[in-house]
C-alpha positions in Angstrom: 138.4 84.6 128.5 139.4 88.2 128.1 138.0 87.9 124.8 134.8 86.6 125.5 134.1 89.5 128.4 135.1 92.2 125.5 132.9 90.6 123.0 130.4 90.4 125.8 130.3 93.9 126.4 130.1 94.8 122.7 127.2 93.0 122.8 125.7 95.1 124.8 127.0 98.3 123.8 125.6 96.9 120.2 122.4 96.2 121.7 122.2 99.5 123.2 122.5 101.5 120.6 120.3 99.4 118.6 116.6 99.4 116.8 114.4 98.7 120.0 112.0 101.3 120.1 110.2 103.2 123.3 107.1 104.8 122.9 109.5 108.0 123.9 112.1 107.3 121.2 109.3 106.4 118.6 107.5 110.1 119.2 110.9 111.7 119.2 111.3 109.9 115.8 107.9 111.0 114.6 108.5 114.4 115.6 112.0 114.7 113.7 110.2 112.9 110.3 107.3 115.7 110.6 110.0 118.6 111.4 111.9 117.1 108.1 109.1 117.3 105.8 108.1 120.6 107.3 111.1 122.1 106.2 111.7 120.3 102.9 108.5 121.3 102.1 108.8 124.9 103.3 111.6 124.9 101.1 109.8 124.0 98.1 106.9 126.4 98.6 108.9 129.2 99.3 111.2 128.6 96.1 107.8 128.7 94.0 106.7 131.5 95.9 109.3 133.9 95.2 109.5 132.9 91.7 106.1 133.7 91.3 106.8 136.8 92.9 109.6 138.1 90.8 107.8 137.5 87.6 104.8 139.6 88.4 107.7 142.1 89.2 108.9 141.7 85.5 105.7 141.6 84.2 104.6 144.8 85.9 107.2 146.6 83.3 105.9 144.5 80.2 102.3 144.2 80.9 100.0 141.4 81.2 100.6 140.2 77.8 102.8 140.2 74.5 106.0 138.3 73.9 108.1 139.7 76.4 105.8 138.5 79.2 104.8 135.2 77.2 109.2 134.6 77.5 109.1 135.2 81.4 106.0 132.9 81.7 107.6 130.5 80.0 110.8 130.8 82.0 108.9 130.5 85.2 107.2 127.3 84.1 110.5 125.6 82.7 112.3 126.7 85.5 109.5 125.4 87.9 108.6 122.6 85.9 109.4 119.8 88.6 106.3 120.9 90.8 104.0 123.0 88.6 101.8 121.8 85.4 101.7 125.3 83.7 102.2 129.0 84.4 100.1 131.8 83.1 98.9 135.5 83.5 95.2 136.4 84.3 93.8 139.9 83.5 92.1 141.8 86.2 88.7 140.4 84.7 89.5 137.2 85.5 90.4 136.0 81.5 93.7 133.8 81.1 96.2 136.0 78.7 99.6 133.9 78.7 99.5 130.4 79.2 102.5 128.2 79.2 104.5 125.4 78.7 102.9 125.8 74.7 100.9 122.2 75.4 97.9 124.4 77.3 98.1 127.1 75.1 95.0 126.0 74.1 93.5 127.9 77.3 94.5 131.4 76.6 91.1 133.3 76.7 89.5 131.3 79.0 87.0 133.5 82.0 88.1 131.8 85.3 86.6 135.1 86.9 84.6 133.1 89.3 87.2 130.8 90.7 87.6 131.3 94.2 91.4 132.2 94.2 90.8 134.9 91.2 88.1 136.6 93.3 90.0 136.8 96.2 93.4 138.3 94.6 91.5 140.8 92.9 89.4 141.7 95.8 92.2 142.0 98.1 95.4 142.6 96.1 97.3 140.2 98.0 99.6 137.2 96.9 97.5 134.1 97.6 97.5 130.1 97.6 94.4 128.4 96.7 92.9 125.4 98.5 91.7 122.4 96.0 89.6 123.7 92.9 88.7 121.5 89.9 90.8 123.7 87.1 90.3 124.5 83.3 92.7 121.9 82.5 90.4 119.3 83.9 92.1 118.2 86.9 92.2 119.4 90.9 94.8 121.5 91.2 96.0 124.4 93.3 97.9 127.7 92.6 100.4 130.4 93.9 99.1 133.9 92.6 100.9 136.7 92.8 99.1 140.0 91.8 100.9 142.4 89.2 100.9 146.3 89.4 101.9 148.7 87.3 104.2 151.3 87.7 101.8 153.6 88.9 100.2 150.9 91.2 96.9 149.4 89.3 96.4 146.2 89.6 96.5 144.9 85.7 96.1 141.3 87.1 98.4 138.3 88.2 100.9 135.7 87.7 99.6 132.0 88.7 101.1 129.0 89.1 99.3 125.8 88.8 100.4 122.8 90.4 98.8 119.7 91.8 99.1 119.2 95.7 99.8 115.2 95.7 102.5 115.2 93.0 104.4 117.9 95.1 104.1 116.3 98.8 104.5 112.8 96.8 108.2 114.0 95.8 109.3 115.6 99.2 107.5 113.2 101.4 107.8 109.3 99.8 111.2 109.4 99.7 111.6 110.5 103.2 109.2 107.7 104.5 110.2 105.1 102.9 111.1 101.8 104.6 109.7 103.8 107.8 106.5 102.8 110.2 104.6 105.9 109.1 102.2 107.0 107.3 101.7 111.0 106.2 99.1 112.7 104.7 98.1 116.2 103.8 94.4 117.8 104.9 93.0 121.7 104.2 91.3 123.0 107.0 88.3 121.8 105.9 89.3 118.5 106.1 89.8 117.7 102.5 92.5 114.9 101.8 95.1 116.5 99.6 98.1 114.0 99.6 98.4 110.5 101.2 100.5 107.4 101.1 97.0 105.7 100.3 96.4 107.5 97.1 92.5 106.2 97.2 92.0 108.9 100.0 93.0 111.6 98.2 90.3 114.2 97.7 88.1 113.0 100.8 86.7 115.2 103.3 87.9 113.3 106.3 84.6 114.8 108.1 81.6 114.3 105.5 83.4 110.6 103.9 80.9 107.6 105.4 84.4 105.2 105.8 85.2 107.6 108.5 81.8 107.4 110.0 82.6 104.5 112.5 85.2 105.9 113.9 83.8 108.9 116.2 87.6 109.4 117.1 88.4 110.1 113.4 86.2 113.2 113.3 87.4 114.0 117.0 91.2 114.0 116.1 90.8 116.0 112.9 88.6 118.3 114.1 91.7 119.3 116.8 93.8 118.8 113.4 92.0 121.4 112.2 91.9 124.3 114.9 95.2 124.2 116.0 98.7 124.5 113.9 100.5 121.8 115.1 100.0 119.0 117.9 100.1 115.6 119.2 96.7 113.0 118.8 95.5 109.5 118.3 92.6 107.7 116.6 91.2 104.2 116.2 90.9 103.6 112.1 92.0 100.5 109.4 95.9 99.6 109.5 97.2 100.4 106.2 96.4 97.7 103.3 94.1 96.3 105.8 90.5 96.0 107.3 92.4 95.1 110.8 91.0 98.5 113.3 94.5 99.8 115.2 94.9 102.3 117.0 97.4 105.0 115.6 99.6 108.3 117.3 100.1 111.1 115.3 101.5 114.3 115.0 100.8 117.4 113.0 102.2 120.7 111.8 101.3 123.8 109.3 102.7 124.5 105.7 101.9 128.0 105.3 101.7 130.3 102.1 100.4 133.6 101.2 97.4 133.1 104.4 96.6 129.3 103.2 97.4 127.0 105.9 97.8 122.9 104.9 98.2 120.8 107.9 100.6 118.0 107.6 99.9 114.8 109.5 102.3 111.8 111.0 100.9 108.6 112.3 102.2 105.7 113.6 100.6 102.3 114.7 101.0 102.0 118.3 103.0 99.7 119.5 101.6 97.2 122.1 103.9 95.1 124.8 104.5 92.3 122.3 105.4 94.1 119.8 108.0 96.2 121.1 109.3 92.6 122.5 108.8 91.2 119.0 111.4 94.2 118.0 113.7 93.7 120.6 114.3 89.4 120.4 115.0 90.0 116.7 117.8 93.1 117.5 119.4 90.7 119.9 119.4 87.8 117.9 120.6 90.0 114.7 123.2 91.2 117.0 124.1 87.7 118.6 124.4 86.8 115.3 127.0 89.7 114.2 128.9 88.8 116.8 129.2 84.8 115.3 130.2 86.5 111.8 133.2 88.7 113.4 134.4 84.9 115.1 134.0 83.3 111.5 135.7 85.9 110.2 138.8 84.8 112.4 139.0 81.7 111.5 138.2 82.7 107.8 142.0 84.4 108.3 143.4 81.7 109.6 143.8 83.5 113.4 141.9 80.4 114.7 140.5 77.1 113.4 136.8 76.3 112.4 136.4 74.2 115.4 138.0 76.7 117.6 135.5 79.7 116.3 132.3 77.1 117.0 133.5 77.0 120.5 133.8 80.3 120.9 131.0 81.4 119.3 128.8 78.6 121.2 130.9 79.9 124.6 129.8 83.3 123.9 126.0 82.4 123.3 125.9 81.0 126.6 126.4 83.8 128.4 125.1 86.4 126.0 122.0 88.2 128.6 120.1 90.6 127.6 116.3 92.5 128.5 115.3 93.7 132.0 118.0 92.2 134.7 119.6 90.3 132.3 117.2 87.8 131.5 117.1 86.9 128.4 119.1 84.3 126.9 119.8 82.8 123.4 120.2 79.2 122.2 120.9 77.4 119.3 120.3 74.0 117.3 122.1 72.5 114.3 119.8 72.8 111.3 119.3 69.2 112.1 118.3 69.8 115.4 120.8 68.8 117.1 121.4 71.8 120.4 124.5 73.2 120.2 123.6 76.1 123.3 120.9 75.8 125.7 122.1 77.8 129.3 119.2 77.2 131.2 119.7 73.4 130.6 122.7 72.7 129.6 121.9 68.6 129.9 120.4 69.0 126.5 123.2 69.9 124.8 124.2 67.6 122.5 120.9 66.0 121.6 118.4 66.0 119.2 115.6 68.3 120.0 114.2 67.4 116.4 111.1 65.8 118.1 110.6 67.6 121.2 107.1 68.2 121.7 105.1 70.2 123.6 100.9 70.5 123.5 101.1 69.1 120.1 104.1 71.5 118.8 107.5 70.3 117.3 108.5 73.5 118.3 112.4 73.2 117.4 111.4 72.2 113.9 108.7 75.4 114.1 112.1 77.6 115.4 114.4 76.1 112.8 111.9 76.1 109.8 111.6 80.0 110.8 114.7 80.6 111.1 116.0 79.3 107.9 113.6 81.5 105.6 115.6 85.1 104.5 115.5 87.5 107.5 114.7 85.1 110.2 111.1 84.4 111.5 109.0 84.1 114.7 107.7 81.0 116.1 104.8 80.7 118.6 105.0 77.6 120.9 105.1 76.5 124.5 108.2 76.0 126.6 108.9 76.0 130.6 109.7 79.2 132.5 113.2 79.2 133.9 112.9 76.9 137.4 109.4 75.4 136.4 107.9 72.1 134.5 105.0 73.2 132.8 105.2 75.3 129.8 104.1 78.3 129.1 103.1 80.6 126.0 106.4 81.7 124.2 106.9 83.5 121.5 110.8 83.3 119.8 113.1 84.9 117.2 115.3 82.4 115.1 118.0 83.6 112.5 120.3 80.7 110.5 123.7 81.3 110.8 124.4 79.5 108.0 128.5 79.1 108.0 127.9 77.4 111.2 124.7 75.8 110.2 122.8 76.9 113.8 119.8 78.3 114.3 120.2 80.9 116.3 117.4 82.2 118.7 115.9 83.6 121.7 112.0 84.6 123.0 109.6 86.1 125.7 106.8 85.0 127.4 103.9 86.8 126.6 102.4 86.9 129.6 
């Protein structure tokens, strides 16, 4: 008996510190994604900057051109070749010098004098990073420019890294995300899409697009997105791979270089009552189900028999609780449907529940058929509330454990 109370509270204690969200915990867990990306990306952009930064230092001794400054441009774009397509040096009339890695070459000599980001670093003499521009190369791309002086202080031009937005939030941010319930994106202030888990929307401006039109809440959100540096919002708009309309949380912060601020956005789909209950049935029932494996495991050693670690394990499932005051239970059925655990009827134990039927629903074979595919499944049927006759909406969790050969479950009524 001692045994069961200690497995009984490690139940709990398992339970506890298991995957059953709150809208509290999932914000905190949005927050601490965004914060992570912030400063992984931070990271990156900073690294580039400075590294932009010292070779306009260099080149400041060598000049805008010539081989010593075509062997620092090449060293900045091999040693920044993870993020950036190529490195090169514009002249202070806007006309591309040095040009490396020696595959774009080809654009030395080309007049980018009236690209925005050119314009501005010579006007202002300031390191800058440029929002979206369609490049010489061919492609939408952005770059770190860093001006160069000369030792007496004229500006002879600058240092410019070009890189392309998506590939560089791709690497820091998919990897971060994955197997998570988020999605992240990227936007200017203008509301142009730079990076997104959906790569379809890159290059959209969220507020001109017409598959943001019906959804006033859209333009509403990033609008707010767009004035202030960080913040908490939500939105109605498609779920993800879907036409379905859901509604979605999110949370935002800045990435900042050189005066050019990206914001970086979080969302989540919110979760509604029966979802968070669809969460939590399937932790308990994973757990109850742990808790079956560490008795097989004893009888696996030979500490007790096969028979012994059923009755223990069906002991335990009996008075397993768990939910708001204790109210939810778990039962189980052979895979041929014979109940092996049923607390809240015990006269059924024993029996064949294969054709128990109720509004048209073999609902054991539903719960057993579910519960035998990999991972478990949820079953939607009708069953009486505890003290009643007439059945109600249910909605269950059932997981094979198959050593034992039960089907192991447990549910909530929706309403």
């Amino acid at each position: 008996m001692k045994k069961i109370i200690f497995l009984v509270v490690l139940f709990s204690l398992m339970l506890t510190a298991g995957p059953v969200p709150t809208y509290a915990e999932d914000s905190e867990k949005s927050l601490a994604i965004i914060l992570k990306l912030q400063n992984e990306l931070n990271a990156v952009f900073s690294k580039l900057n400075s590294d932009v930064s010292e070779a306009a230092r260099e080149i400041g001794k060598t000049g805008i051109s010539g081989e010593d400054t075509r062997r620092i441009i090449r060293n900045l774009a091999k040693s920044t070749g993870d993020y950036s397509v190529d490195c090169s040096t514009i002249s202070a009339k806007g006309i591309m010098t040095v040009v490396e890695p020696i595959k774009y070459k080809k654009y030395e000599g080309s007049d980018i004098s009236k690209q925005p980001q050119v314009l501005r670093l010579l006007r202002t003499g300031k390191p800058i990073m440029a929002d979206l521009f369609m490049s010489v190369e061919g492609f939408y791309a952005s770059t770190i420019d860093h001006p160069v002086f000369s030792a007496k202080g004229d500006l002879l031009g600058s240092v410019s890294l070009l890189f392309k937005p998506d590939k560089i939030f791709s690497l820091v941010i998919e990897p971060a995300i994955k197997d998570l319930p988020v999605h992240a994106w990227v936007m200017q202030k203008d509301s142009r899409i730079l990076y997104d888990t959906e790569p379809k929307e890159i290059g959209k401006i969220l507020l001109e697009d017409p598959l943001y039109r019906p959804f006033p809440g859209v333009a509403v959100f990033v609008k707010k997105v767009a004035a202030e540096r960080s913040g908490y919002g939500s939105y109605d708009f498609y779920d993800i791979g879907t036409r379905n309309v859901v509604s979605k949380d999110a949370v935002w912060t800045t990435i900042y270089v050189n005066g050019t601020e990206w914001r970086l956005v979080v969302t989540r789909k919110k979760f509604d009552v029966n979802e968070k209950q669809d969460v939590e049935i399937k932790a308990a029932t994973q757990t109850s189900v742990s808790m079956l494996q560490a008795i097989y495991d004893k009888s696996k050693r030979g500490e007790i028999t096969n028979e012994q670690a059923r009755k223990e394990g069906a002991d335990i499932l009996r008075i397993l609780r768990y939910g708001k005051e204790g109210q939810g239970y778990f039962w189980a059925d052979t895979v041929d449907g014979i109940n092996v655990v049923l607390p809240v009827n015990r006269e059924i134990e024993g029996t064949n529940r294969l054709n128990a039927n109720l509004k048209g629903v073999y609902y054991i074979r539903e719960i057993i058929t579910h519960g035998r595919q990999p991972g478990g499944g949820y079953t939607d049927y009708w069953f009486p509330k505890p003290g009643s006759t007439e059945p109600s909406k249910k909605r269950g969790y059932s997981l094979l454990f198959e050593p034992f050969g039960w089907v192991v479950g447990t549910g909530y009524y929706p309403d």
